[in-house]
PDB file of N, CA, C and O in Angstrom:
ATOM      1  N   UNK A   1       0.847  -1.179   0.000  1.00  0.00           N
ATOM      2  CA  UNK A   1       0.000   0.000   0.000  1.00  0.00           C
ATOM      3  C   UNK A   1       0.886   1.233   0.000  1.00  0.00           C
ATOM      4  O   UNK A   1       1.875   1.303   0.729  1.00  0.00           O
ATOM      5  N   UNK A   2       0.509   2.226  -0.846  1.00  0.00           N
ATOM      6  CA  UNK A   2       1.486   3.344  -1.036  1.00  0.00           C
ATOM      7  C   UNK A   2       1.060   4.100  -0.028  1.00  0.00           C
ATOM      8  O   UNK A   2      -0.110   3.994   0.340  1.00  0.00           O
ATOM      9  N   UNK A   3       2.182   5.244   0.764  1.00  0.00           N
ATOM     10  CA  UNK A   3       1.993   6.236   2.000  1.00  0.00           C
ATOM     11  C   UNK A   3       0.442   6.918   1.291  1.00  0.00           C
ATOM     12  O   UNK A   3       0.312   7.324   0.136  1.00  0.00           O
ATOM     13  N   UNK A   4      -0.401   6.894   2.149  1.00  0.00           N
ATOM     14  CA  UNK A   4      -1.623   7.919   2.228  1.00  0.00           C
ATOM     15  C   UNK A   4      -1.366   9.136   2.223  1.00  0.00           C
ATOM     16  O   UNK A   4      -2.062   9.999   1.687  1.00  0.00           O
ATOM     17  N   UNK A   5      -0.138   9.345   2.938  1.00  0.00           N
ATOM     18  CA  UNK A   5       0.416  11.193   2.355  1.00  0.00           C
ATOM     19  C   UNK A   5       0.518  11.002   1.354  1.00  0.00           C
ATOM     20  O   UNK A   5      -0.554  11.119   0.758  1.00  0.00           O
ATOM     21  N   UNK A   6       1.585  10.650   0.563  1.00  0.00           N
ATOM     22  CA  UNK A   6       1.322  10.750  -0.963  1.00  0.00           C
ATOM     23  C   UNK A   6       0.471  11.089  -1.886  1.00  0.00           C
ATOM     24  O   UNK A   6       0.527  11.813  -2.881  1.00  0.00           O
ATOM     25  N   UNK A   7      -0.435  10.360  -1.324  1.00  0.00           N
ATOM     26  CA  UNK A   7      -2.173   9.868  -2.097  1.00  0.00           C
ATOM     27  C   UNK A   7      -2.875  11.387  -1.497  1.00  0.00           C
ATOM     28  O   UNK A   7      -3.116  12.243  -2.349  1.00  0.00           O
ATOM     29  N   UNK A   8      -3.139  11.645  -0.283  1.00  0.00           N
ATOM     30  CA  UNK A   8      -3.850  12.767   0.371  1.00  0.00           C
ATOM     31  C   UNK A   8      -3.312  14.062   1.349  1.00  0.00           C
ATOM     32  O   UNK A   8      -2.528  13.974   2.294  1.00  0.00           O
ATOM     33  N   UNK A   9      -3.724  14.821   1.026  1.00  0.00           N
ATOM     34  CA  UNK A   9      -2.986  15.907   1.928  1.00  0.00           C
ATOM     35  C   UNK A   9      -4.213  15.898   3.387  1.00  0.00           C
ATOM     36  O   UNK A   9      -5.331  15.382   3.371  1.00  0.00           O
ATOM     37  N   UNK A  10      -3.757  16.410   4.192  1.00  0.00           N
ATOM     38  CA  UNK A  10      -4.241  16.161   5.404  1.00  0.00           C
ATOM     39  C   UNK A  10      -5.688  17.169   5.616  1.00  0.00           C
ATOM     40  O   UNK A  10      -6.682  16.981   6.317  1.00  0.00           O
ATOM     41  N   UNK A  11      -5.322  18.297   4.689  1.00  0.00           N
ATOM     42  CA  UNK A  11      -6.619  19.821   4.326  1.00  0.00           C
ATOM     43  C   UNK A  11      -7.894  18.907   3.930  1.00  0.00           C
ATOM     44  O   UNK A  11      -8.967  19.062   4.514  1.00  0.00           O
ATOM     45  N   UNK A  12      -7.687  17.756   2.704  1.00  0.00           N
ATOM     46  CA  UNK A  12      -8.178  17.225   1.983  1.00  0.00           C
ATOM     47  C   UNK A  12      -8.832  16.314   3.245  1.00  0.00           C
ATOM     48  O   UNK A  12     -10.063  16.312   3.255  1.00  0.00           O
ATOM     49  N   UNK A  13      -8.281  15.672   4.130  1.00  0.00           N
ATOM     50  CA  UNK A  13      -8.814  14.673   4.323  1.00  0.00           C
ATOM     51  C   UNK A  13     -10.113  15.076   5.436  1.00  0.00           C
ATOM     52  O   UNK A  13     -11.067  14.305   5.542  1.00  0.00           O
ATOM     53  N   UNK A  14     -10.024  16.628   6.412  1.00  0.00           N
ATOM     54  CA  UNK A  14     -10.429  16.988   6.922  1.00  0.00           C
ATOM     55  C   UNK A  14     -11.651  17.481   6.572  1.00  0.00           C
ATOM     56  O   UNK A  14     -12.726  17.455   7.172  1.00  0.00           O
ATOM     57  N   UNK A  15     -11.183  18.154   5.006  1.00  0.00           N
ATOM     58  CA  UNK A  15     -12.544  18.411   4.051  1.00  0.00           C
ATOM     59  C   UNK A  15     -13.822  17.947   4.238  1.00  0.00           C
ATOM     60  O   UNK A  15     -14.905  18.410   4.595  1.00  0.00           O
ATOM     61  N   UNK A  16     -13.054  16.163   3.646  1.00  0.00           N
ATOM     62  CA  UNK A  16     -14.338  15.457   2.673  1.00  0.00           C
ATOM     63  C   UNK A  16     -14.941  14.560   4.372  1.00  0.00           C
ATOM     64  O   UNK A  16     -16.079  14.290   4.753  1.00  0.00           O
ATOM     65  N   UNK A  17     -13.734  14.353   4.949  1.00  0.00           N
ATOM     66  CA  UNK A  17     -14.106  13.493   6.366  1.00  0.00           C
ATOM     67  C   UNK A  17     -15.592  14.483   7.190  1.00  0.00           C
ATOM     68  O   UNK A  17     -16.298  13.822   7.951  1.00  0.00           O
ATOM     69  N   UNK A  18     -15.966  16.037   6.971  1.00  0.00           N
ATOM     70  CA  UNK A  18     -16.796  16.195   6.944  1.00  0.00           C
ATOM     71  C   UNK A  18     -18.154  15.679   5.970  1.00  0.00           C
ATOM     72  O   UNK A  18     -19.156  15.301   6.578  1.00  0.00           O
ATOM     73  N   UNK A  19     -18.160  15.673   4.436  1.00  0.00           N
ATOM     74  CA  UNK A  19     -19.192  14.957   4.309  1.00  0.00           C
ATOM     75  C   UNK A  19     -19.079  13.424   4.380  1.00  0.00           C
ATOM     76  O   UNK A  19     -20.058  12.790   3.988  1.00  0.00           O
ATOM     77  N   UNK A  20     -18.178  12.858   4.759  1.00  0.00           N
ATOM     78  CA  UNK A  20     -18.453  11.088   5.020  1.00  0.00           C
ATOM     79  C   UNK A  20     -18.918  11.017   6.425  1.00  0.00           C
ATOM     80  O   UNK A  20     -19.291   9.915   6.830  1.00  0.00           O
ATOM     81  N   UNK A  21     -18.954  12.130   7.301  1.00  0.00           N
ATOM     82  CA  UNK A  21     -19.028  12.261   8.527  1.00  0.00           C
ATOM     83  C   UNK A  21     -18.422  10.927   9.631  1.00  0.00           C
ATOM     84  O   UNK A  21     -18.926  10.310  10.569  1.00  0.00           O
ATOM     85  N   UNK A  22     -17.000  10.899   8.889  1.00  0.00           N
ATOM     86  CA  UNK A  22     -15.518  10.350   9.668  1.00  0.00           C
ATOM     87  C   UNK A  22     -14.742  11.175   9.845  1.00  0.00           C
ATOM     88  O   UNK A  22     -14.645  12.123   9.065  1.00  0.00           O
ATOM     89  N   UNK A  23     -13.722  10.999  11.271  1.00  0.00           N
ATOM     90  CA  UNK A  23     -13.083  11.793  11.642  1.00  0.00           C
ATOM     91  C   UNK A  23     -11.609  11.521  10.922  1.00  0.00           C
ATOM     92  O   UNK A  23     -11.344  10.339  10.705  1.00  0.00           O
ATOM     93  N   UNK A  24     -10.974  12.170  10.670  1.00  0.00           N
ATOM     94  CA  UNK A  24      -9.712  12.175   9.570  1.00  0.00           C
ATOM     95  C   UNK A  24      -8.808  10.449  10.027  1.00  0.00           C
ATOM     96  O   UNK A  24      -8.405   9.635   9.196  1.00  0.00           O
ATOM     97  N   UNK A  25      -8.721  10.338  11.334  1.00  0.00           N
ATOM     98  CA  UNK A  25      -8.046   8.948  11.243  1.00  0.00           C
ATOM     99  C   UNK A  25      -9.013   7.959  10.771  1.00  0.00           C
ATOM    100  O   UNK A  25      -8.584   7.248   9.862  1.00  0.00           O
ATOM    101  N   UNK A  26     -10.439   7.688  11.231  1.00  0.00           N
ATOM    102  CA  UNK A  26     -11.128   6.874  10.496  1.00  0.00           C
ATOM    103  C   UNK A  26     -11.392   6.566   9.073  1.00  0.00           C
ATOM    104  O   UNK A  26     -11.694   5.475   8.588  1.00  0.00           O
ATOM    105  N   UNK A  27     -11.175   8.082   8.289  1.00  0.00           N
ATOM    106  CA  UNK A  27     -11.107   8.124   6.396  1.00  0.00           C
ATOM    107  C   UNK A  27      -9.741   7.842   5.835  1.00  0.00           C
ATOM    108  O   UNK A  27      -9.555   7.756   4.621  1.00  0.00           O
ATOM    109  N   UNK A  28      -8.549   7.663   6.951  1.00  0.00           N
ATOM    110  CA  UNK A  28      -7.480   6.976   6.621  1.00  0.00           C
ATOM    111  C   UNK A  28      -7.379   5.436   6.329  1.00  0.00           C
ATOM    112  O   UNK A  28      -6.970   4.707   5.425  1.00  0.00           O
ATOM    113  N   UNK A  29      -8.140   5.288   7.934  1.00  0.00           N
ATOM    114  CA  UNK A  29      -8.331   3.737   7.894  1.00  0.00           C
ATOM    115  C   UNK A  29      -9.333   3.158   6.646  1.00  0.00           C
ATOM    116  O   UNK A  29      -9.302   1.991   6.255  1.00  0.00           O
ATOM    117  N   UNK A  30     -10.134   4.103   6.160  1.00  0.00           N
ATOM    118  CA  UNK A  30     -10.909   3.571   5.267  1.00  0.00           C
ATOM    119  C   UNK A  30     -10.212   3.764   3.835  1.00  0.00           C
ATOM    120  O   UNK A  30     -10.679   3.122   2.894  1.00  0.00           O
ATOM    121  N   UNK A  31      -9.259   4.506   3.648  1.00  0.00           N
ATOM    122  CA  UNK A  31      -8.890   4.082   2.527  1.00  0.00           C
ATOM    123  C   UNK A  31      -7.929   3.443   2.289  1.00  0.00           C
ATOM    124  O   UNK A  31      -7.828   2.849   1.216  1.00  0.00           O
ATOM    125  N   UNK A  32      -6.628   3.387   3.575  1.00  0.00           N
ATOM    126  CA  UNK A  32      -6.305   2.023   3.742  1.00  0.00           C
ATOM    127  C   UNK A  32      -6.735   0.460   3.489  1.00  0.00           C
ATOM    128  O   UNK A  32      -6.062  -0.468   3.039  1.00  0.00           O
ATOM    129  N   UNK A  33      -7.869   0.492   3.863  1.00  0.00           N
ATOM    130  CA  UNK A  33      -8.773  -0.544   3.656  1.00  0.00           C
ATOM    131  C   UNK A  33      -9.364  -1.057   2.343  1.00  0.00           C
ATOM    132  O   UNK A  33      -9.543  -2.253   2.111  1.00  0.00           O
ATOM    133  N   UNK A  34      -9.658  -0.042   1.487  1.00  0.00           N
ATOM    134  CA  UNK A  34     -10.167   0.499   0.321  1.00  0.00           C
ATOM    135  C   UNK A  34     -11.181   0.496   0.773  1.00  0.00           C
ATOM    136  O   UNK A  34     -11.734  -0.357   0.078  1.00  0.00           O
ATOM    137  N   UNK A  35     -12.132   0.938   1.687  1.00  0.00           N
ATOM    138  CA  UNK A  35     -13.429   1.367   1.896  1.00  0.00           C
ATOM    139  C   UNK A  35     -13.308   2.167   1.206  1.00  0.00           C
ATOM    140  O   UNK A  35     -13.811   1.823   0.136  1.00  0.00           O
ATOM    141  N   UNK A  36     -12.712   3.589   1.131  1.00  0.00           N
ATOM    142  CA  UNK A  36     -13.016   4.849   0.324  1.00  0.00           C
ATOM    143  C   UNK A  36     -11.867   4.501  -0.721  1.00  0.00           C
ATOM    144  O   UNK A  36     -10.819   3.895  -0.502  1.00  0.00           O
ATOM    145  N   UNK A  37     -12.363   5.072  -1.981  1.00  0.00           N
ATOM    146  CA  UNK A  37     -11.413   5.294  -3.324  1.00  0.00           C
ATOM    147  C   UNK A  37     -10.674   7.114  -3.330  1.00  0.00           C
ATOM    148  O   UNK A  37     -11.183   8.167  -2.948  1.00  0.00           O
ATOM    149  N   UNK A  38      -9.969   6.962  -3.645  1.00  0.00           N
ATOM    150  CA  UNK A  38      -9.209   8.414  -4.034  1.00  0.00           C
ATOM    151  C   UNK A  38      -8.779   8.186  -5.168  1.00  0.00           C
ATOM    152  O   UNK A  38      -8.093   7.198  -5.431  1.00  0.00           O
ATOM    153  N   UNK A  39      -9.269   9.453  -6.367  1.00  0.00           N
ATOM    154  CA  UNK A  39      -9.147   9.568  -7.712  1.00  0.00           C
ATOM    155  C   UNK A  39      -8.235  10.718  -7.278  1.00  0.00           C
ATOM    156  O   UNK A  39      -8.298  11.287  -6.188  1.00  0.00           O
ATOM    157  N   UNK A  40      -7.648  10.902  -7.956  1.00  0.00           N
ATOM    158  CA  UNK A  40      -7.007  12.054  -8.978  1.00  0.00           C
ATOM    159  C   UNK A  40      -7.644  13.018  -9.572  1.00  0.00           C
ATOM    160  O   UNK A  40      -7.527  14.217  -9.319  1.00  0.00           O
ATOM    161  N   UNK A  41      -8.223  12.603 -10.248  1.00  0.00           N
ATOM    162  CA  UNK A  41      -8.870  13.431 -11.728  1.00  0.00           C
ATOM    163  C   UNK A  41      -9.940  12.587 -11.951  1.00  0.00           C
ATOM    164  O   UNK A  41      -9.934  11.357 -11.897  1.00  0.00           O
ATOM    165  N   UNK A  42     -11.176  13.584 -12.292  1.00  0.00           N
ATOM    166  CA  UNK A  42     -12.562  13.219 -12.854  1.00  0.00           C
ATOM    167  C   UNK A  42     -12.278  11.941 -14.226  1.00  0.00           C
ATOM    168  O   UNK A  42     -13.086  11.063 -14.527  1.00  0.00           O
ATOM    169  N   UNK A  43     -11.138  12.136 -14.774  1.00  0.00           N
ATOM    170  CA  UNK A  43     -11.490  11.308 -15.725  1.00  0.00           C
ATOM    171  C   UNK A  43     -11.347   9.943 -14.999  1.00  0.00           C
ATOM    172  O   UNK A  43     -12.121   9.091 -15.437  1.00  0.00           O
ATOM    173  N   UNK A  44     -10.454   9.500 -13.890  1.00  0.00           N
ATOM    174  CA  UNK A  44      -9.871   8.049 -13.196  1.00  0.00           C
ATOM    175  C   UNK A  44     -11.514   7.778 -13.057  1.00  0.00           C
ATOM    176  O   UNK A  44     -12.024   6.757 -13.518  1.00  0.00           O
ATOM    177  N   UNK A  45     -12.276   8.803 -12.375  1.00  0.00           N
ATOM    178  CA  UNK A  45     -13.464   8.341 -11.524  1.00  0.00           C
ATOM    179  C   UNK A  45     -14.603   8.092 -12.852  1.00  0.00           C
ATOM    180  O   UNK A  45     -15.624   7.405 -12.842  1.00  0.00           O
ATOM    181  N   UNK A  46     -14.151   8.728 -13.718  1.00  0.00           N
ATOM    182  CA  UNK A  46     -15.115   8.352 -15.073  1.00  0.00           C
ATOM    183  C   UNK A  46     -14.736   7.291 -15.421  1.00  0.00           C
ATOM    184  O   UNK A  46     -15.716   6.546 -15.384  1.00  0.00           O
ATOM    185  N   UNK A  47     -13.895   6.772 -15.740  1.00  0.00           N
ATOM    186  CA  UNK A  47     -13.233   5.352 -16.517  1.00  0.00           C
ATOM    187  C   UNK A  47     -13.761   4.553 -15.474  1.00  0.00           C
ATOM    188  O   UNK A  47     -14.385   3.633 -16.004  1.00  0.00           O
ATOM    189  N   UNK A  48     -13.806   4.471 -14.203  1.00  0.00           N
ATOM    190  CA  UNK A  48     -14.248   3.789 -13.789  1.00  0.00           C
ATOM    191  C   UNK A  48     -15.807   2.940 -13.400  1.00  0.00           C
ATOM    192  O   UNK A  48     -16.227   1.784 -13.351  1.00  0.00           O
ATOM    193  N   UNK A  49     -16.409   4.625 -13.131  1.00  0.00           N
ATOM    194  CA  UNK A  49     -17.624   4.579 -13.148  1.00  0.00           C
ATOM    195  C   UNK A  49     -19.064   5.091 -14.112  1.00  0.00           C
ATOM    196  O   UNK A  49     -20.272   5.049 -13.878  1.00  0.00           O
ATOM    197  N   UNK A  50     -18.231   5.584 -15.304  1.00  0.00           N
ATOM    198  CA  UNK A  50     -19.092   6.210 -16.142  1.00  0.00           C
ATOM    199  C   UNK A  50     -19.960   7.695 -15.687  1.00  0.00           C
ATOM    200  O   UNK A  50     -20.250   8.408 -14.727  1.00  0.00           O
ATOM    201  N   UNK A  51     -20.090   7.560 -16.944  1.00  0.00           N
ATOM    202  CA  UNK A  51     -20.894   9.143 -16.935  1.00  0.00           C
ATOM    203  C   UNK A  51     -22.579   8.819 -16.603  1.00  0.00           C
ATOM    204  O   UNK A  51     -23.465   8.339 -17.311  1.00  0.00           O
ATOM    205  N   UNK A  52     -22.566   9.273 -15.318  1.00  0.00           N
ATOM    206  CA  UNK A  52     -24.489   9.244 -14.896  1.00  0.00           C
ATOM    207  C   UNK A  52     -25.329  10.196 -14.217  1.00  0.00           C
ATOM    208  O   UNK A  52     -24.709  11.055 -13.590  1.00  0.00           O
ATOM    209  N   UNK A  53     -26.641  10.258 -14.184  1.00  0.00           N
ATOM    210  CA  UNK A  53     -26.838  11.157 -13.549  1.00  0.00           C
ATOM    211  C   UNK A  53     -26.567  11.352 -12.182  1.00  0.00           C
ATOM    212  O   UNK A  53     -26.232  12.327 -11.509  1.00  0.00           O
ATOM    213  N   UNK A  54     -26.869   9.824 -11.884  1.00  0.00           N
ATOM    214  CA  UNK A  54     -26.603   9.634 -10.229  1.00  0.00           C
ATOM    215  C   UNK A  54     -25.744   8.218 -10.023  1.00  0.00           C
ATOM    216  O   UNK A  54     -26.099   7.337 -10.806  1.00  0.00           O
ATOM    217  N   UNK A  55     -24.914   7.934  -9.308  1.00  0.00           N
ATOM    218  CA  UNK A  55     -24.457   6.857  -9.004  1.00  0.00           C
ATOM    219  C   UNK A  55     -24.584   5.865  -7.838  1.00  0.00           C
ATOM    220  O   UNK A  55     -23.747   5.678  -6.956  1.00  0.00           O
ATOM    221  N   UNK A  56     -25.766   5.264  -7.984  1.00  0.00           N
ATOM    222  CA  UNK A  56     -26.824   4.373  -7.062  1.00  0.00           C
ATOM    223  C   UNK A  56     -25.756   3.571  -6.208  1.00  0.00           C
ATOM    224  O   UNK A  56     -25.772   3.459  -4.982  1.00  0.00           O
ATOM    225  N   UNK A  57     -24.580   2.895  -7.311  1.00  0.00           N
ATOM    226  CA  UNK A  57     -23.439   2.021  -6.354  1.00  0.00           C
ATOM    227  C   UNK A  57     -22.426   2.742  -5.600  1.00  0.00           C
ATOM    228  O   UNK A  57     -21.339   2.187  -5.441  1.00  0.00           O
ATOM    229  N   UNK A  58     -22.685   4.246  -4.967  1.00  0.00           N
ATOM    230  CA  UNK A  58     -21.979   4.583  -4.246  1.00  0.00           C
ATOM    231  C   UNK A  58     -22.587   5.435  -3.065  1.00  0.00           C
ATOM    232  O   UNK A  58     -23.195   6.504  -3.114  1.00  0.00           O
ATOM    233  N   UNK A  59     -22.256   4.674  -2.032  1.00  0.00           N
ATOM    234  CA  UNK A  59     -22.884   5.029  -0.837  1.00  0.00           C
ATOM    235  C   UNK A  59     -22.640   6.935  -0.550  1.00  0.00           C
ATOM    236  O   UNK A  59     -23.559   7.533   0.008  1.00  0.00           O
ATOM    237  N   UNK A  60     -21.908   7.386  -0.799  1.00  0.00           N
ATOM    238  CA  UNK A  60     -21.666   9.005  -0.673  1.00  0.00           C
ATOM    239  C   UNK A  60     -20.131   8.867  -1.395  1.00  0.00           C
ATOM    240  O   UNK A  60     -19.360   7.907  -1.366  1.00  0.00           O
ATOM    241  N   UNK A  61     -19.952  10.463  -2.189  1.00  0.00           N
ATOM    242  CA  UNK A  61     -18.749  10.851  -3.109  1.00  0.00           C
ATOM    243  C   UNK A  61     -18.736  12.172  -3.195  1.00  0.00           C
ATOM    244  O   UNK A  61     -19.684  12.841  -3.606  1.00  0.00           O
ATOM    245  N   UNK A  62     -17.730  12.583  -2.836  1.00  0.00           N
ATOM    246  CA  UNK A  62     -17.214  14.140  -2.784  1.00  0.00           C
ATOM    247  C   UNK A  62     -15.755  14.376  -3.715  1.00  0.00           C
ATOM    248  O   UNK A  62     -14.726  13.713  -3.582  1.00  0.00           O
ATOM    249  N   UNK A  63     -15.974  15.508  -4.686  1.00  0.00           N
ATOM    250  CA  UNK A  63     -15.037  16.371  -5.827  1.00  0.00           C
ATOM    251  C   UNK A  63     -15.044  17.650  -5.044  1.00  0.00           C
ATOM    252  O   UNK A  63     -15.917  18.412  -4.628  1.00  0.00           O
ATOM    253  N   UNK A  64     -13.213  17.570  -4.988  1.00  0.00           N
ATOM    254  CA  UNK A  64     -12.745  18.631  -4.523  1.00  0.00           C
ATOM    255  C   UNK A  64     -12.440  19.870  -5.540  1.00  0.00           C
ATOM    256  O   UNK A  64     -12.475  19.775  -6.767  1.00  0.00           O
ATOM    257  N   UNK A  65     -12.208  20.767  -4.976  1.00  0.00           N
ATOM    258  CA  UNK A  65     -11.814  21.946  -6.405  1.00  0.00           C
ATOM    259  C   UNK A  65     -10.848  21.496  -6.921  1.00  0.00           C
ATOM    260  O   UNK A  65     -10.791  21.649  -8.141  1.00  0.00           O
ATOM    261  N   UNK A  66     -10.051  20.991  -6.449  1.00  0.00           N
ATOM    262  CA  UNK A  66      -8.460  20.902  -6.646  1.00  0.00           C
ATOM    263  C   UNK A  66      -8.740  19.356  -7.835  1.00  0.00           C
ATOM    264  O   UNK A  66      -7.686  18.843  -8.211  1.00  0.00           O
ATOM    265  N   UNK A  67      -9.773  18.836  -8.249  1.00  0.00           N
ATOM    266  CA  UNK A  67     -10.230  17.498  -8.591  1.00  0.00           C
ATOM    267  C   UNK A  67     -10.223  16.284  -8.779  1.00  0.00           C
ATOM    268  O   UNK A  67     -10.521  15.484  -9.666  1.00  0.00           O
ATOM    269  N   UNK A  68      -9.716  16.296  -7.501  1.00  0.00           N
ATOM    270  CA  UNK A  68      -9.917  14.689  -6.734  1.00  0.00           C
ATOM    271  C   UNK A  68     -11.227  14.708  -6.165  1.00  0.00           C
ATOM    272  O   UNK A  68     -11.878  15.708  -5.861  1.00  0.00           O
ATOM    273  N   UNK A  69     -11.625  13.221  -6.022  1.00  0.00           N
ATOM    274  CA  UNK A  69     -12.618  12.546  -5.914  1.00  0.00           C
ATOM    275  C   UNK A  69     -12.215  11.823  -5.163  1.00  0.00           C
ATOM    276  O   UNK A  69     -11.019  11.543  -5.088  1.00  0.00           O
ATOM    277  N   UNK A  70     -13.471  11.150  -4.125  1.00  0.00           N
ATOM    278  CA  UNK A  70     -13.065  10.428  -3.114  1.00  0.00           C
ATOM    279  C   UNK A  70     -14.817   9.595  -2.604  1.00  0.00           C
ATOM    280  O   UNK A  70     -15.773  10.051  -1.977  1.00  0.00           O
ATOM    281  N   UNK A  71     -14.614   8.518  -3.113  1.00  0.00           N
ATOM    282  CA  UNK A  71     -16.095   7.836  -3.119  1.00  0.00           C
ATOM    283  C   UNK A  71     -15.758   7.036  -1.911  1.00  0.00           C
ATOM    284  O   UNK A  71     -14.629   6.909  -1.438  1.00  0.00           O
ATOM    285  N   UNK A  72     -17.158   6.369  -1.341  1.00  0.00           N
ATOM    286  CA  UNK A  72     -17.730   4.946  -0.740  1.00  0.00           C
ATOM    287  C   UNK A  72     -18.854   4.241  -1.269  1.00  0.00           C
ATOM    288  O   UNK A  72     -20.079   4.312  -1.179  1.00  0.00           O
ATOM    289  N   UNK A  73     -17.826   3.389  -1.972  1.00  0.00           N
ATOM    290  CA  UNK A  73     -18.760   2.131  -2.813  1.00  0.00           C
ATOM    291  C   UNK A  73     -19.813   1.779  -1.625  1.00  0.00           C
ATOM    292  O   UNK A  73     -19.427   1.584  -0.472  1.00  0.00           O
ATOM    293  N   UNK A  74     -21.076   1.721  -1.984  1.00  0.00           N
ATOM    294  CA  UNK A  74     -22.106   0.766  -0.860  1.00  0.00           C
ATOM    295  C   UNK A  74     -21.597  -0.702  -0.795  1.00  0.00           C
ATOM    296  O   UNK A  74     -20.855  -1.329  -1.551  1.00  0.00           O
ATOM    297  N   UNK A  75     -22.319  -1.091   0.505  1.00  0.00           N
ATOM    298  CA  UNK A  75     -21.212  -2.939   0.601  1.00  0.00           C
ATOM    299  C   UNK A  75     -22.289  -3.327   0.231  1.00  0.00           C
ATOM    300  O   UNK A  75     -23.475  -3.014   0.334  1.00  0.00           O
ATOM    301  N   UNK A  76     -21.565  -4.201  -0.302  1.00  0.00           N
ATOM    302  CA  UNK A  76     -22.380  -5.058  -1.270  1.00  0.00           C
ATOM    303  C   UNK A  76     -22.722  -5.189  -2.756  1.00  0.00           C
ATOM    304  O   UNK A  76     -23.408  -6.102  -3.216  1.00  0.00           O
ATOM    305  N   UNK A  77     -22.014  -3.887  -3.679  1.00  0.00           N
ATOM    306  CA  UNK A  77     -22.102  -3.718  -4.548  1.00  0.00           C
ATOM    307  C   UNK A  77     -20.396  -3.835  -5.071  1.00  0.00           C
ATOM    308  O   UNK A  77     -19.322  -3.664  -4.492  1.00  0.00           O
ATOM    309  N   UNK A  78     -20.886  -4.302  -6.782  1.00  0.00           N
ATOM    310  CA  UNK A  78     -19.663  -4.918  -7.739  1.00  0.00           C
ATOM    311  C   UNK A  78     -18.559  -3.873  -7.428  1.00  0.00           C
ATOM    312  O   UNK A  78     -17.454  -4.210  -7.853  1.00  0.00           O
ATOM    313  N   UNK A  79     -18.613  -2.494  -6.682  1.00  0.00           N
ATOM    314  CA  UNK A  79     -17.421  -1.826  -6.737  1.00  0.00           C
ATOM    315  C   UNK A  79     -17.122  -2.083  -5.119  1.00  0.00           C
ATOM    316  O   UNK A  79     -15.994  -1.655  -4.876  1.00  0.00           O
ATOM    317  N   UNK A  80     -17.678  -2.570  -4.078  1.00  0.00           N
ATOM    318  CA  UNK A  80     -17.264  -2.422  -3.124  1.00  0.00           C
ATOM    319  C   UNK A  80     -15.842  -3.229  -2.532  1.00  0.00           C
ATOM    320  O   UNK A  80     -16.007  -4.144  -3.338  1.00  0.00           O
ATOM    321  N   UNK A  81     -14.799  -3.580  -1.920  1.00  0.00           N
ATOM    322  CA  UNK A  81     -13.772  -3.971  -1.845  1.00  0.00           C
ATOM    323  C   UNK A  81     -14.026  -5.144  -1.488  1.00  0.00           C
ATOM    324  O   UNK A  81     -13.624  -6.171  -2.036  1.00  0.00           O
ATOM    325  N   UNK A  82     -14.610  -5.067  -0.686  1.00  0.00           N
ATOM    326  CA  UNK A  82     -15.447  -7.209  -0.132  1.00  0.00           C
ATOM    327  C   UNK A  82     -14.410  -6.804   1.353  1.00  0.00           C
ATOM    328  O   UNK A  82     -14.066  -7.846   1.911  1.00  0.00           O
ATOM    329  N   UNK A  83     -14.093  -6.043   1.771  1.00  0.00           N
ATOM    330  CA  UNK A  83     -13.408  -6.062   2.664  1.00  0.00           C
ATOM    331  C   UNK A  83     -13.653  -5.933   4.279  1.00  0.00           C
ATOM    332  O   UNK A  83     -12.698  -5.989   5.055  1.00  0.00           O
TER     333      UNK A  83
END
């Protein structure tokens, strides 16, 4: 697993950990885990998930200005980690 600094700055994690309503070590542990995904760029999160109006297989997903993306697949669904 690559350092989560790398992947996230700490501004970021405080951000979105408001709308997942986790506290910044818990949205670590979750993407440690791969509970939560971290994109890069709208296009990673497009290739992955397509262009829709709404995306039913994801339990909550927040785009930052800066445009990263940072989803939670619902469990139980083909994107969720099984984890």
């Amino acid at each position: 697993m690559e350092n989560i600094a790398n992947i996230v700055h700490i501004g970021e994690l405080i951000a979105v950990s408001e709308v997942f309503e986790l506290n910044p070590f818990r949205m670590v542990t979750f993407i440690e885990n791969g509970l939560i995904e971290v994109f890069e760029t709208k296009e990673a999160f497009l290739a992955k998930y397509g262009i829709k109006e709404t995306y039913e297989e994801l339990e909550n997903w927040c785009e930052l200005n800066n445009g990263k993306i940072f989803t939670k697949p619902k469990v139980g669904s083909e994107y969720d980690s099984g984890q």
